[in-house]
TIRONU-780780 format. One record per residue (C-alpha): residue number from 1; x, z, y. Coordinates in Angstrom, 2 decimals, m for minus. Layout:
PT   i    east      up   north
PT NUM       X       Z       Y
...
END
This chain:
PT   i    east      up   north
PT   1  159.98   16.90   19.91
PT   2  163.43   18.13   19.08
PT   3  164.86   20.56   21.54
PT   4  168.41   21.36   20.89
PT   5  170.02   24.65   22.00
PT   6  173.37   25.64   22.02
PT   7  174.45   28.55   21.83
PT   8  177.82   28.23   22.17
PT   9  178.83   29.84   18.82
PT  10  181.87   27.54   17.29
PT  11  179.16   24.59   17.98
PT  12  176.34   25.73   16.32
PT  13  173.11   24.07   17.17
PT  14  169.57   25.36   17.36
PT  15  165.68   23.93   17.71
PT  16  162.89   25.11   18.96
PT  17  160.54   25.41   16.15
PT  18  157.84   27.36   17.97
PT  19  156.53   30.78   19.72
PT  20  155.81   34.18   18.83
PT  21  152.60   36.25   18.98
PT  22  154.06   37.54   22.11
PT  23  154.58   34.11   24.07
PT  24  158.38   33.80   23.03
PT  25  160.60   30.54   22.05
PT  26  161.73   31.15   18.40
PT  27  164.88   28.55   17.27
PT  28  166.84   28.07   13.84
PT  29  169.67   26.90   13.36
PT  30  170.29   23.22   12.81
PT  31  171.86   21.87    9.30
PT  32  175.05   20.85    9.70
PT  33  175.73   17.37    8.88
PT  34  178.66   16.88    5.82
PT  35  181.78   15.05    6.73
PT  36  182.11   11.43    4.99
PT  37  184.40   10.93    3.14
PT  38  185.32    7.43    3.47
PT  39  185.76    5.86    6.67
PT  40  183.32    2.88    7.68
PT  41  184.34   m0.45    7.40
PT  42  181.54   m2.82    8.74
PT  43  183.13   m5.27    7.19
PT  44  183.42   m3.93    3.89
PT  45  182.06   m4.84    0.39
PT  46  178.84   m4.60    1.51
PT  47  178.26   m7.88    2.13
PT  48  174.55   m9.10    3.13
PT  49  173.30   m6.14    0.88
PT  50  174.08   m3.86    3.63
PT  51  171.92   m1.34    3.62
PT  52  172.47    0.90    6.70
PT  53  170.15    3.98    5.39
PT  54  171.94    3.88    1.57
PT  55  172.08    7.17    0.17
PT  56  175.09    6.16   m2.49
PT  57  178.04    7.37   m3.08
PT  58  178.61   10.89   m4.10
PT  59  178.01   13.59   m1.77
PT  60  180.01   16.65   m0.22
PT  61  178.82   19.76   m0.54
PT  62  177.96   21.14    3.78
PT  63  179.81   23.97    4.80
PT  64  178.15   26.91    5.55
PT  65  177.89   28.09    8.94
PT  66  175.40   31.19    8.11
PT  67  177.65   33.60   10.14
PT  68  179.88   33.55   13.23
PT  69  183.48   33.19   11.30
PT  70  184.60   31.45   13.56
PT  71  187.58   30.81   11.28
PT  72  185.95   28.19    9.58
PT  73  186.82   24.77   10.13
PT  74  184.39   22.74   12.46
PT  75  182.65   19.63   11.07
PT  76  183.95   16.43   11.57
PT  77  182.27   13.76   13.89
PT  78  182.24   10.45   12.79
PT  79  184.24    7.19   13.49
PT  80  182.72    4.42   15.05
PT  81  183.91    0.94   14.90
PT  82  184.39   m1.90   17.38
PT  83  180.78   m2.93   17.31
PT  84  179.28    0.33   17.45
PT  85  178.93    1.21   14.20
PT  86  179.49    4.96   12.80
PT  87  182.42    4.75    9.84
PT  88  181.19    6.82    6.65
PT  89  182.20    7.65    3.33
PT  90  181.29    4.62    1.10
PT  91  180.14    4.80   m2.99
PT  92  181.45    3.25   m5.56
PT  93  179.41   m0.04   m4.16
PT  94  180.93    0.70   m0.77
PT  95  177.24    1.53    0.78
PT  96  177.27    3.68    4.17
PT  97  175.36    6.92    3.71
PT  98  174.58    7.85    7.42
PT  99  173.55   11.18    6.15
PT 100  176.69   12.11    3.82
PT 101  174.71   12.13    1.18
PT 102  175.72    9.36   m1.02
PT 103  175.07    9.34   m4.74
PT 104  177.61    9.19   m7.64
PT 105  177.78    6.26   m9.72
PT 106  178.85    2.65   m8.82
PT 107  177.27   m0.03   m7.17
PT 108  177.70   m3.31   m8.75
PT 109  176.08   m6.64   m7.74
PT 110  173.28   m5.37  m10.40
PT 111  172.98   m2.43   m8.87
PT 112  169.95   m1.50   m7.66
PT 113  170.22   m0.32   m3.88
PT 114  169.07    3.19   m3.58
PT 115  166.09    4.35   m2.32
PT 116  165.70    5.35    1.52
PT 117  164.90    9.10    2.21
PT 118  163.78    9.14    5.58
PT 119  165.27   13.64    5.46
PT 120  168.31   12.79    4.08
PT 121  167.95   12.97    0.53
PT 122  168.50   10.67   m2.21
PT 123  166.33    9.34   m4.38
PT 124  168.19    9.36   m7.18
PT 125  167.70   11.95  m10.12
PT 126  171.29   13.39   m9.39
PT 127  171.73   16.85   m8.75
PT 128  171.82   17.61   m5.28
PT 129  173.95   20.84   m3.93
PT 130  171.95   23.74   m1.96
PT 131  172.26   24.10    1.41
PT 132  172.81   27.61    2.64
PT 133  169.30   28.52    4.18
PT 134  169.04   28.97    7.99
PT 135  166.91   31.96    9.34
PT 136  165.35   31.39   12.61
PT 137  166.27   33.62   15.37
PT 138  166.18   34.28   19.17
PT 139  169.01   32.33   21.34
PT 140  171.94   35.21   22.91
PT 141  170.80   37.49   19.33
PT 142  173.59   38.30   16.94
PT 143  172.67   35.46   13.97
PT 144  172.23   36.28   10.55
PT 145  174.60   37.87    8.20
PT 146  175.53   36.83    5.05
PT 147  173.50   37.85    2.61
PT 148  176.45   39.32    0.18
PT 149  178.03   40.41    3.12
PT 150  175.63   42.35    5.45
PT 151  175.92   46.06    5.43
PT 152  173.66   48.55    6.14
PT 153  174.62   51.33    9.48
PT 154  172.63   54.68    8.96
PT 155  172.79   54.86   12.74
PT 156  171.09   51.93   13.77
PT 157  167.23   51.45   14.25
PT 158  165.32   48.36   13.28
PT 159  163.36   46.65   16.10
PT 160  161.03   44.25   15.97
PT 161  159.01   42.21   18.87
PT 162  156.16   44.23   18.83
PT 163  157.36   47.51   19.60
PT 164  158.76   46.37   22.85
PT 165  155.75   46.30   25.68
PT 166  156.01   44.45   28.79
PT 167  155.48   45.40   32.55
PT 168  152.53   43.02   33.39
PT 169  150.65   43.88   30.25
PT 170  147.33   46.00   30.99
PT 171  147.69   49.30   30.28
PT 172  144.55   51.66   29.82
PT 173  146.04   54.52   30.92
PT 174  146.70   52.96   34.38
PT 175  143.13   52.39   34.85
PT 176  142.29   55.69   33.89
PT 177  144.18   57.38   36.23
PT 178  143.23   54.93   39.06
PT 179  139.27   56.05   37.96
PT 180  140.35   60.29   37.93
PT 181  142.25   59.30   41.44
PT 182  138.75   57.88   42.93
PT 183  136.64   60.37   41.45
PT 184  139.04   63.38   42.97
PT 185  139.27   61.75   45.98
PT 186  135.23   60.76   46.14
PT 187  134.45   65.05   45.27
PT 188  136.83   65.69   48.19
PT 189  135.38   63.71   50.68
PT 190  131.78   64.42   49.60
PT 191  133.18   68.53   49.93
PT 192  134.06   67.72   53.32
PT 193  130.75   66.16   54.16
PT 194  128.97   69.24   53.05
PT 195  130.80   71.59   54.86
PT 196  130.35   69.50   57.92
PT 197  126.38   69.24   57.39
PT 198  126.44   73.13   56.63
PT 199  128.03   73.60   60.10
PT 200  126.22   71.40   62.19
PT 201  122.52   72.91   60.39
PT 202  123.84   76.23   61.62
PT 203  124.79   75.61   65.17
PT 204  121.78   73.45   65.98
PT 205  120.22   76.85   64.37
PT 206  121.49   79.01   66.27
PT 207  120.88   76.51   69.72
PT 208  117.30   76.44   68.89
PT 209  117.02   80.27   67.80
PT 210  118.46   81.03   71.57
PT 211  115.75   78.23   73.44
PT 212  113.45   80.24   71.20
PT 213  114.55   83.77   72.60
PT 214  115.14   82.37   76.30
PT 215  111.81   81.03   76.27
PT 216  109.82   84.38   75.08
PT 217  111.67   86.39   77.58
PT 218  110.89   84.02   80.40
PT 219  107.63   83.88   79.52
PT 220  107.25   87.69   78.74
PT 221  109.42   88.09   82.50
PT 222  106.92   85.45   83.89
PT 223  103.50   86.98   82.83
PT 224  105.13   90.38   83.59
PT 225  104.98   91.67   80.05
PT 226  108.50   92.91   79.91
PT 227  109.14   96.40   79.20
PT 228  111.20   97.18   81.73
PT 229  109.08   95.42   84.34
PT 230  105.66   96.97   83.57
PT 231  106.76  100.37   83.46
PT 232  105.53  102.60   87.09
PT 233  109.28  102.08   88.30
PT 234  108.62   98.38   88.70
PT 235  105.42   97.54   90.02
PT 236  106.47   95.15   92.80
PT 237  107.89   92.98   89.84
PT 238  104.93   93.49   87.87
PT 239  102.70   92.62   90.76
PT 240  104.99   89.92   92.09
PT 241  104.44   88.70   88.28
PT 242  100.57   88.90   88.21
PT 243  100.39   87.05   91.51
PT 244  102.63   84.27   90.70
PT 245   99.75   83.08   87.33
PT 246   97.25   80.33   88.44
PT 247   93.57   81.48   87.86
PT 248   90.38   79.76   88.13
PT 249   87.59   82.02   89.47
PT 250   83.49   81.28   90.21
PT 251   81.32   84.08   91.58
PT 252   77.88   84.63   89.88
PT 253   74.76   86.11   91.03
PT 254   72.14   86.61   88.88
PT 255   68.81   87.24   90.86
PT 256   65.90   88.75   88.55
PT 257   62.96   86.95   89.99
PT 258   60.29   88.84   88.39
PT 259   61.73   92.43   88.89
PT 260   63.87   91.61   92.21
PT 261   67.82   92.67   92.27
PT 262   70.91   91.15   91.74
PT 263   73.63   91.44   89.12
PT 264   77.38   89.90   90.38
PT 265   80.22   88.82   87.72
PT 266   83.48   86.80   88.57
PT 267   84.12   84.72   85.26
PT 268   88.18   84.10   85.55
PT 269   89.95   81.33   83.54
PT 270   94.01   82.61   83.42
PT 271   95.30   79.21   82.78
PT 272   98.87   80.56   83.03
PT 273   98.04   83.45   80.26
PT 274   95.11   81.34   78.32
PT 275   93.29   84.42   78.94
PT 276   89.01   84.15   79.98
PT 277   87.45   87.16   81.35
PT 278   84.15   88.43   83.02
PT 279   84.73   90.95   85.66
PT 280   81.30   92.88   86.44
PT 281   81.18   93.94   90.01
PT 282   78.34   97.10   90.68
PT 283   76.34   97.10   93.28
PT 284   77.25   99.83   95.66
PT 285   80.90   97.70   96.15
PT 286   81.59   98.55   99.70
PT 287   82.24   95.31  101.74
PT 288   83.40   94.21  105.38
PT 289   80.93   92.00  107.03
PT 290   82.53   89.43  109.86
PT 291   81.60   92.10  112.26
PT 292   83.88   94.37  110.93
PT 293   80.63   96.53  109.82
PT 294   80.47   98.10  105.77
PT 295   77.87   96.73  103.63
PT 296   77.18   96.85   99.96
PT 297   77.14   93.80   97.89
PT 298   73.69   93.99   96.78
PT 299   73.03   94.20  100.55
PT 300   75.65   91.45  101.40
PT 301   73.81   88.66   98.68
PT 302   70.39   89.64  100.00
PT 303   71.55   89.25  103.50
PT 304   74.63   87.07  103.87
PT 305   73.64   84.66  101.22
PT 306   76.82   82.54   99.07
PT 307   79.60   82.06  101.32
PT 308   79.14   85.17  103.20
PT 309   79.38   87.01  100.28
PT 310   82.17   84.91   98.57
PT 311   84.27   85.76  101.92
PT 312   83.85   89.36  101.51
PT 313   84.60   89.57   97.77
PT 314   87.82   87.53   98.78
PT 315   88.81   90.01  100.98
PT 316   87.81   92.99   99.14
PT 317   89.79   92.08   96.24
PT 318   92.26   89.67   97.70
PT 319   91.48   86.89   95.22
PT 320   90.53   83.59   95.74
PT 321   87.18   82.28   94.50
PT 322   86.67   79.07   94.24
PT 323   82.72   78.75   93.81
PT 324   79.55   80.26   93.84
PT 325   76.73   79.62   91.10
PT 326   73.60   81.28   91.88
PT 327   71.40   81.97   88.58
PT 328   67.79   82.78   88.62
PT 329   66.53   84.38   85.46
PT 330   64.40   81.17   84.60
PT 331   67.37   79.34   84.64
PT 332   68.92   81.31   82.31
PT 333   66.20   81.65   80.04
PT 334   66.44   77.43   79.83
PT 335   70.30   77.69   79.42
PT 336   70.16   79.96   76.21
PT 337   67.68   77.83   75.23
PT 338   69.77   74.50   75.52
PT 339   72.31   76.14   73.74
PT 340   70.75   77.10   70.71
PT 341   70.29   81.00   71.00
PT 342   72.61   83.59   71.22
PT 343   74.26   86.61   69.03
PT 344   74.88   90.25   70.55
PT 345   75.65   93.16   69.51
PT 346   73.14   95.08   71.64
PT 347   73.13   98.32   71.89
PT 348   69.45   99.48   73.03
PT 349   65.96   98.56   72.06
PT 350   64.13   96.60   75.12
PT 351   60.49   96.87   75.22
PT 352   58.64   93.69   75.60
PT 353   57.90   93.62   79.93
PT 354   54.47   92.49   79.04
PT 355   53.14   94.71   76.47
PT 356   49.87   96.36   77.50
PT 357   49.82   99.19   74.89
PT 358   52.11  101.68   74.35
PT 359   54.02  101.48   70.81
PT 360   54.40   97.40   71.22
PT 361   57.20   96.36   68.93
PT 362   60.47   95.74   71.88
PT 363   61.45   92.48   71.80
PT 364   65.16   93.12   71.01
PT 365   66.19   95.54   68.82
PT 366   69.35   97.77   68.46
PT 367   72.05   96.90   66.22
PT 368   75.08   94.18   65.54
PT 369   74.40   90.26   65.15
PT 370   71.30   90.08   66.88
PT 371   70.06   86.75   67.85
PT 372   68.19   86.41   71.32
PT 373   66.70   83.34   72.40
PT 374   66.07   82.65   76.39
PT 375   62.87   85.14   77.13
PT 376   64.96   88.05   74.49
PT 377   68.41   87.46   76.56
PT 378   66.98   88.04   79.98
PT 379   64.82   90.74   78.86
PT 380   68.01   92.55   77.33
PT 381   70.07   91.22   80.63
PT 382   67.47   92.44   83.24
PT 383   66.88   96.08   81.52
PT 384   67.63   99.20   82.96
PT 385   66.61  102.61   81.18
PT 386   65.17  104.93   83.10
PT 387   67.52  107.26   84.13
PT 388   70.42  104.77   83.84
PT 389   73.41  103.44   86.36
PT 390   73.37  100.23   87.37
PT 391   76.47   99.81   85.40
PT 392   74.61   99.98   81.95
PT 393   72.20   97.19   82.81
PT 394   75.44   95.10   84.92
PT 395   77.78   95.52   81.13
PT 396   74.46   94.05   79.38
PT 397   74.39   91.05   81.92
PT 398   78.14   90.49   81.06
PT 399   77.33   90.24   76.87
PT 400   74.88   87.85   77.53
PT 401   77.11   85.77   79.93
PT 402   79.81   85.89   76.85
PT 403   77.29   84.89   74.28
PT 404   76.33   82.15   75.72
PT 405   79.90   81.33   76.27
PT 406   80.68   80.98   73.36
PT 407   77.98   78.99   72.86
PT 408   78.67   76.10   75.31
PT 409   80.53   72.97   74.08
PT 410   83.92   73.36   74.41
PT 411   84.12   69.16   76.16
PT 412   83.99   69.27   79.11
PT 413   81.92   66.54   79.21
PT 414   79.07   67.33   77.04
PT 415   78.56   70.97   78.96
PT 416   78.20   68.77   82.45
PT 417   75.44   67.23   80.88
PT 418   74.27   70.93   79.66
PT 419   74.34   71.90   83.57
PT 420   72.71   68.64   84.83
PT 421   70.07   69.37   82.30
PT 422   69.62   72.49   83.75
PT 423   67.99   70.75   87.39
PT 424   69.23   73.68   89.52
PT 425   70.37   72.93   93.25
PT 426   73.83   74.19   93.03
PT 427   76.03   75.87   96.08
PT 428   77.67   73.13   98.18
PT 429   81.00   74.67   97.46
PT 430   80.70   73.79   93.33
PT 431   79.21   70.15   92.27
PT 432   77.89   70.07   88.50
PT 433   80.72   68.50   87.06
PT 434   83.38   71.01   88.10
PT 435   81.32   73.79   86.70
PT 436   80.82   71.42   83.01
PT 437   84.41   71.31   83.25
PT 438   84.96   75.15   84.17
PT 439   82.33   76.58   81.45
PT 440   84.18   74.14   79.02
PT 441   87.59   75.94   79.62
PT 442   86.25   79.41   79.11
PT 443   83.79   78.18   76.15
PT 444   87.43   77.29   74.90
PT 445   88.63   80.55   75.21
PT 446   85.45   82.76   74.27
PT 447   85.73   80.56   70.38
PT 448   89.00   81.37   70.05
PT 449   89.01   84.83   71.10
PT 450   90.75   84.76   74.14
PT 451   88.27   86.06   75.94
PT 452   87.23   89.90   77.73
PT 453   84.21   91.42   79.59
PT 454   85.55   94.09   81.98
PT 455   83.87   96.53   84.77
PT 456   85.76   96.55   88.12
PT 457   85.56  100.89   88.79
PT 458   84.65  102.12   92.13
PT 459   84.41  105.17   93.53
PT 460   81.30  106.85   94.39
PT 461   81.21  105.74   98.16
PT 462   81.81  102.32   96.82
PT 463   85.84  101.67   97.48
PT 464   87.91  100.68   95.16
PT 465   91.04  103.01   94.04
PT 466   94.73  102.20   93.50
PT 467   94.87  103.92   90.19
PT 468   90.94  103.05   88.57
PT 469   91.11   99.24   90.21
PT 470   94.42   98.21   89.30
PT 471   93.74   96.96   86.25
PT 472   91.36   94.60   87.15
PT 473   92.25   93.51   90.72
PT 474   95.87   93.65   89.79
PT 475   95.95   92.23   86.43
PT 476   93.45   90.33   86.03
PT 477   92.36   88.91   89.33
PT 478   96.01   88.91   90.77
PT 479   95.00   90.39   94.13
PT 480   95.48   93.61   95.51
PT 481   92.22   96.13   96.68
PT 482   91.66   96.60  100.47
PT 483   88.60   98.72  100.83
PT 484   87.29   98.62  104.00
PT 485   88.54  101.41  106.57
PT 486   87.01  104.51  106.22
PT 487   88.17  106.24  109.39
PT 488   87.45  103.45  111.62
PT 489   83.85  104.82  111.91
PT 490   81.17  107.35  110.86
PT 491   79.30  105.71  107.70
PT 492   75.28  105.97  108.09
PT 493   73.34  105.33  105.50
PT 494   69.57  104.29  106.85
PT 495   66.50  103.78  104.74
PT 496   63.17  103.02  105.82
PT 497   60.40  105.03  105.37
PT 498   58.37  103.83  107.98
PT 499   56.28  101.28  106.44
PT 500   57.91   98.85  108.87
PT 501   59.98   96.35  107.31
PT 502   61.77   95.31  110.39
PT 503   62.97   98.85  111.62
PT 504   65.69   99.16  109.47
PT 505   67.00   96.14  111.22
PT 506   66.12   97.67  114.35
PT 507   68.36  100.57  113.81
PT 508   71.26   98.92  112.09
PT 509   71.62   96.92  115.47
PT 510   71.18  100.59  117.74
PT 511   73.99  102.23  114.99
PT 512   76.89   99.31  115.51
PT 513   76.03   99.58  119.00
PT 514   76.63  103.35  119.24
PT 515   80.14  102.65  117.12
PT 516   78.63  103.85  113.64
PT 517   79.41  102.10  110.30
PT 518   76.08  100.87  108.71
PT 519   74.94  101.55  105.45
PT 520   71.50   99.61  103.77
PT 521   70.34  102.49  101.18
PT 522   66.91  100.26  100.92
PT 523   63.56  101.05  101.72
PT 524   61.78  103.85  100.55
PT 525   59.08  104.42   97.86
PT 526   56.55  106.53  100.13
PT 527   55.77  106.68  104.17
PT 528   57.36  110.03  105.98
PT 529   55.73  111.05  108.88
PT 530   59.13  112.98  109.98
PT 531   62.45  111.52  110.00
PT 532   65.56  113.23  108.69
PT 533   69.67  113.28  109.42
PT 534   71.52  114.96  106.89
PT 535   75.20  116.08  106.53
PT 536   76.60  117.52  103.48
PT 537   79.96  118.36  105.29
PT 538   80.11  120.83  108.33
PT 539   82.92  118.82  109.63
PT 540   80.51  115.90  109.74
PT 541   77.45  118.40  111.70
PT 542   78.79  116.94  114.98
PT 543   78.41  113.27  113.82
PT 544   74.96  114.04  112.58
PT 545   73.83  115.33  115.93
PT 546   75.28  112.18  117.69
PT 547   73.32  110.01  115.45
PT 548   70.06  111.42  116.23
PT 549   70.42  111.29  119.72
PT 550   71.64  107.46  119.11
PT 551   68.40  106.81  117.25
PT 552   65.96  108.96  119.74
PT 553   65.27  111.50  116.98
PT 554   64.78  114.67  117.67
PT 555   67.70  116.86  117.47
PT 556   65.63  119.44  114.85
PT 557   65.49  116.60  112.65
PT 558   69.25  117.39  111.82
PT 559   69.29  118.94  108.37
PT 560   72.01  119.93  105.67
PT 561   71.42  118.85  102.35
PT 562   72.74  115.68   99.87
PT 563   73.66  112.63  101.47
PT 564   74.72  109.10   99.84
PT 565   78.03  108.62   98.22
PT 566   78.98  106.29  100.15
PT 567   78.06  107.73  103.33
PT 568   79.18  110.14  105.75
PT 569   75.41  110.87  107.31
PT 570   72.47  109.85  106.04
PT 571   69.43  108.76  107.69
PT 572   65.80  108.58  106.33
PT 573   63.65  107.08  109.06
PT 574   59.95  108.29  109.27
PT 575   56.87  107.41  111.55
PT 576   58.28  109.05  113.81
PT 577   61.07  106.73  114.80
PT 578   60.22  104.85  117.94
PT 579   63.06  101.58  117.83
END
């Protein structure tokens, strides 16, 4: 291919002879071609020897067109004739050198025809002129300078190509700075993120620190354990507290079959405070009966029986009580038993009931971790020193209760199959699966700890007191006490020394009759001939008097002396006493 480019400098034409490193058209310069120096003549001496691509003749020197004179004289195109054909110089043998390069010497009918050079050059041996050399440049550049005439300026700076970079070439520092722009930008963001994790961990900490605190003091303001609330300027919130807690409560008597007597306890399940606690009630508890008479609760369980007692307790202690189990010592005995023993710390020795001889071995002994099976635990239950309270033998009653407590499985299931085991006739008002399920709650409690023995104080005519009760009724039972009325009536207290079992009867029924308040002090060890009223009080000498005369004793028969706690008068009926 051979692309021609002008440049429009006085003619001068250039080819494309390639491309740079870079991508770039590079050109040179085209040879000029001489000017013949003949004209053409088709016609001519030639003759059929004609040879169209002769190189004869002599040949001009080319001028030079190196620089941009444009002085010089432009080359001059050559003449055609009428058939077409171009008009050049002709040799000595008048042969047309298309090129204007024909060689010197003649050209005779002998004459060999020159050779054909297919660049322009002749084959002959002749000397053949240089051409000035063309240096390739760009197209628009300033061309090339003669060489004897090209001076050097201080001031100018050689270029070449490869200094000169172009805009879409890849730079590295581009992508560089692109890479620092994402990783700034990615630290930023990531920043951010942190600081909004850091503030959202806070605030949900401080929303759940505040449930926390709102909680506590609900529940402290709910079970009445707020400072302010169970100080002695609050009560009514304290008691309005205690009230509002749920509690489970079962009444249980323990009758010693072999010794006779009772022992009472209230086991309480707080399911509101997860709190389990045994309240022991003593005997000489003054209770209402339905005929507005006092009793005792020893004398209310002999007499009344389960519900009649359960009624009274109720409103003694203005609780609720949901059941009554009535224990016999044998069953008991087969209840530690089923259990697998017991541990106490007991705190007496307990001779063995059956021993014959003086210095037996006791069957429990005194001192921390002892283990009792069923005869040992309702020896140590049943026991009462001599000289003792009731209370003494009623707080050992409550350890065993407790022991086997904790004890009892805590599934409700397995310790309904403990009570069925058992094959006692149970109190209409509790079937043996709600006790299982009751003993299972407070054998819950006693394993874990959560779980009390506690002795319900009364006074010595058996009432209960604001300030030695309110612990227990209050707190722990949720009620409030209501001892029966004191100044309704005069309180008797009657036991029989008649030998006559029913004529204690006989003069409880005369007593209520004459408006008296009836006290059951028991039956005496030994027969009196002579019956005896006694008043401790002079206030009460009056009273004393009337309940002789009520009873047909004598008037002489009126005494001063010690009567029962409980009691206003009391009343020891002898042989005398004629219902």
């Amino acid at each position: 291919m051979n692309d021609r480019y002008d440049a429009g400098y006085g003619g001068d034409q250039y080819e494309l002879v390639g491309y740079d490193e870079y991508g770039r058209p590079v050109y040179r310069q085209v040879p000029a071609q001489p000017a013949p120096q003949q004209t053409y003549d088709a016609y001519g001496q030639q003759g059929y020897g004609y040879d169209p691509y002769a190189t004869g003749g002599h040949q001009q020197p080319a001028p030079s067109y190196g620089g941009y004179d444009t002085g010089q004289q432009a080359p001059v195109p050559p003449s055609y004739d009428s058939q077409g054909r171009p008009q050049g110089s002709r040799g000595s043998g008048g042969a047309y050198d298309p090129y204007g390069s024909g060689a010197s010497g003649g050209s005779g009918p002998g004459a060999p025809p020159p050779s054909y050079d297919p660049y322009g050059r002749a084959a002959t041996s002749g000397q053949q002129p240089r051409v000035a050399e063309q240096t390739a440049y760009i197209p628009q550049q300033a061309g090339p300078a003669e060489e004897g005439s090209r001076q050097h300026d201080p001031d100018e700076r050689d270029y070449h190509t490869e200094q000169f970079a172009f805009v879409e070439e890849p730079d590295g520092d581009s992508e560089d700075v692109i890479d620092w722009l994402k990783f700034t930008e990615n630290r930023t963001e990531r920043r951010e993120e942190a600081r909004r994790r850091a503030r959202s961990r806070v605030i949900a900490l401080a929303v759940v620190l505040a449930l926390v605190a709102a909680g506590g003091v609900g529940y402290l303001w709910y079970a009445g354990k707020l400072p302010g609330l169970s100080s002695s300027g609050s009560k009514t919130g304290t008691a309005t507290a205690a009230g509002a807690q749920k509690r489970d409560v079962i009444v249980v008597h323990l009758h010693d079959t072999a010794k006779g007597g009772t022992s009472t306890a209230l086991l309480v399940d707080n399911t509101t405070t997860k709190q389990g606690t045994t309240v022991l009630l003593p005997n000489s508890l003054a209770l209402s009966g339905d005929d507005g008479t006092t009793t005792t609760l020893a004398k209310s369980v002999a007499d009344d029986g389960t519900s009649g007692t359960r009624d009274q307790l109720d409103t003694v202690l203005g609780t609720n009580i949901q059941g009554t189990w009535r224990l016999d010592t044998p069953y008991l005995q087969n209840l530690v038993d089923l259990v697998g023993n017991i541990d106490l710390d007991t705190n007496t020795d307990v001779p063995d009931p059956g021993a014959k001889k003086k210095g037996t071995a006791p069957v429990v002994h005194k001192g921390r971790g002892q283990t009792l099976s069923g005869k040992t635990a309702i020896a140590y239950a049943t026991y009462r020193a001599p000289g003792e309270s009731q209370n003494a033998q009623l707080e050992r009653f409550g350890q065993v209760m407790q022991g086997v407590l904790r004890k009892i499985s805590s599934d409700p299931q397995a310790a309904t199959v403990t009570v069925q085991t058992l094959a006692q006739i149970l109190d209409p008002s509790l079937t043996d699966k709600d006790l299982g399920t009751f003993l299972a709650k407070l054998a819950d409690l006693a394993k874990g700890g959560d779980y009390k023995t506690a002795l319900l104080p009364v006074q010595a005519d058996g009432t209960l007191s604001a300030q030695t009760s309110g612990s227990v009724v209050k707190d722990i039972l949720g009620g409030t006490a209501k001892s029966p009325d004191q100044g309704s009536a005069v309180r008797v207290s009657v036991q029989n020394a008649t030998g006559v079992k029913d004529d204690a009867e006989k003069a409880r029924v005369v007593l209520l009759n004459g408006g008296f308040t009836f006290l059951e002090a028991g039956t005496a060890s030994a027969v009196q001939s002579a019956s005896k009223v006694v008043y401790s009080d002079a206030a009460d000498k009056q009273n004393a008097t009337e309940v002789a005369k009520t009873l047909g004793l004598p008037t002489g028969s009126v005494t001063k002396g010690t009567v029962a706690a409980n009691a206003d008068v009391s009343v020891v009926l002898g042989q005398d006493y004629k219902p």
